[in-house]
C-alpha positions in Angstrom: 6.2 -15.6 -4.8 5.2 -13.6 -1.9 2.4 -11.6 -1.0 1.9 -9.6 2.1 -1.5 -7.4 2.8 -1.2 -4.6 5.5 -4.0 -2.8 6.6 -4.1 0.5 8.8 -7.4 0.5 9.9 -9.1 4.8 10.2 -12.4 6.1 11.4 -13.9 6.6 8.0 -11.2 4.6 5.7 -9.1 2.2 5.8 -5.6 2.0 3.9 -4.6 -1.1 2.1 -1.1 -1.9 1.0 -0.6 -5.3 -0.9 3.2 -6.4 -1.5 4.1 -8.7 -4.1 7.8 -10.1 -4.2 9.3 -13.0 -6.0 13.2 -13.5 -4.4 15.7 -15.6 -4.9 19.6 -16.2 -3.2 21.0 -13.4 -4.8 18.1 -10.7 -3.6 14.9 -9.6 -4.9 14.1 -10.2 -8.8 10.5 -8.6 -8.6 7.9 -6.6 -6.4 5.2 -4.2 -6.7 3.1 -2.6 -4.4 -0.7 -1.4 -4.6 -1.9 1.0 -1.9 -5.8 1.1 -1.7 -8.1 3.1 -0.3 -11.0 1.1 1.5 -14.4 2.8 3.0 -15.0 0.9 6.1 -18.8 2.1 4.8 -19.4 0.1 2.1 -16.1 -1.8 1.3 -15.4 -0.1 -1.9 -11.3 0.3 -2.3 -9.6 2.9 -4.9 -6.4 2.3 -6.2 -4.2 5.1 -5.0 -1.1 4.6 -6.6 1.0 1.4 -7.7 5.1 1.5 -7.4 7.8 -1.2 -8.1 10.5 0.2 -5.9 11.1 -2.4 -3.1 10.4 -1.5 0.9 7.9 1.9 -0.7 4.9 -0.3 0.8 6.0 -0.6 4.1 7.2 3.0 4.5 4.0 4.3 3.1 2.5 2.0 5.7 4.5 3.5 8.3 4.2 6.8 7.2 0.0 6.3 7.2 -0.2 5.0 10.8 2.0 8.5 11.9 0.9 11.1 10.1 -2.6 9.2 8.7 -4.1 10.2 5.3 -2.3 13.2 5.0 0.8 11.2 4.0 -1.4 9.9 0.6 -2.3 13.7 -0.1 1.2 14.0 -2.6 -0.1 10.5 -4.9 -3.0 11.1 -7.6 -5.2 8.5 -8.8 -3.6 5.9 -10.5 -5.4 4.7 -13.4 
C-alpha cells in the first residue's frame, strides 16, 4: 500500500492532499484521497472533501497551485 502526501504551501493556508493506493499487476484495486485544509497559524487541518476516484488528488493539487483556493470553493465540508 501506498501513500503519497502533497502539500501546496499559501500565505495563510496550506492545502493537503493525502493519496492512498493499494495496486497490483493488473491496475489499481483501491485508493482514496483526503484533501485538508491546514492553517500555517496554528496547524489545525479541516477535512475538505474525501473521493475514491483515482488521479482526483493530483488534479485537485494541480488545479490548487493554478488557480489557488478558489479551485476548493465547489467542495463542502465533508463530514
Amino acid at each position: 500500500m501506498e501513500k503519497e502526501t502533497t502539500t501546496v504551501r499559501g500565505l495563510i493556508f496550506d492545502v493537503v492532499v493525502i493519496e492512498t493506493m493499494h495496486r497490483d499487476r493488473a491496475g489499481t484495486l483501491f485508493y482514496r484521497a483526503e484533501i485538508f485544509i491546514r492553517s500555517r497559524k496554528n496547524g489545525a487541518q479541516r477535512l475538505v472533501q474525501r473521493t475514491r476516484i483515482p488521479n482526483t488528488g493530483q488534479a485537485l493539487a494541480r488545479d490548487v497551485q493554478e488557480r489557488g483556493l478558489r479551485a476548493l470553493e465547489t467542495f463542502t465540508a465533508a463530514e
